[in-house]
N, C-alpha and C positions, 0 to 999 in steps of 0.2 A: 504494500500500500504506500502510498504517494502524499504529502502534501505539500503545496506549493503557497508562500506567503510572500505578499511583495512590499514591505515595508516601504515606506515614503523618504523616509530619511534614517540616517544612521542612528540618532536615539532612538527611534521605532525597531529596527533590528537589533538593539545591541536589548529591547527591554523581551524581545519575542526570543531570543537566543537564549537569554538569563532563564525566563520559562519554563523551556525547552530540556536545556540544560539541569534543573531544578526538579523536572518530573524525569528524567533521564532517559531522553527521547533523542536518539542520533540525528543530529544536524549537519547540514552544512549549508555554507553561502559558494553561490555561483554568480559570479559578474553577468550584467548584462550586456555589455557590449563580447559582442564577439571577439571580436580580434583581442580582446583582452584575455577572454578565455580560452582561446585559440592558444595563445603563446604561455599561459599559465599550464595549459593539458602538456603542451611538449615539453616546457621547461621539467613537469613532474615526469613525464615519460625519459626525461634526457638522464635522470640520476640513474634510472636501473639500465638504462643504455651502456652507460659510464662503468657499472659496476660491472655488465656482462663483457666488457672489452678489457677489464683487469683482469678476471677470472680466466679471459684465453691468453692476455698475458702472461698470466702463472702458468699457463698451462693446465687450469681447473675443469676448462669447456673448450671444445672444440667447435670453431666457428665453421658456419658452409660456407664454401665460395660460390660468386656468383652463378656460376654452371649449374652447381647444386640444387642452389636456390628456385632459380629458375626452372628446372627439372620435375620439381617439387610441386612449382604452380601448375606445370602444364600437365601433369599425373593428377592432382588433386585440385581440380578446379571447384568454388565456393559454388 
């Protein structure tokens, strides 16, 4: 289940989050401008990016090269 609340201004969000918070209901806030969310989504997707290119650095994970990769989509299309 979903609920969606669009406070007006930041005191209105910071008193529905207290709430929220207080009845122990998981929240989050998502920007409305796109492009803002846009580059917030990559930036969180860029840390476990980061982590999985250290890991083949140690040598922890073996990364596909692009042949692979590619191999991969055209066998397994969504």
């Amino acid at each position: 289940m979903e609920l969606i609340a669009k406070p007006r201004n930041e005191e209105e969000l910071q008193f529905v989050q207290s709430v929220l918070n207080r009845m122990k209901i998981k929240n989050e806030v998502r920007e409305n401008d796109v492009k803002k969310r846009k580059k917030q989504e990559f930036l969180d997707s860029f840390e476990g990016r980061m982590e999985q290119l250290n890991k083949a650095i140690k040598g922890e994970v073996q990364l596909k090269t692009l042949d692979q990769f590619l191999d991969e989509l055209e066998n397994n299309p969504s």
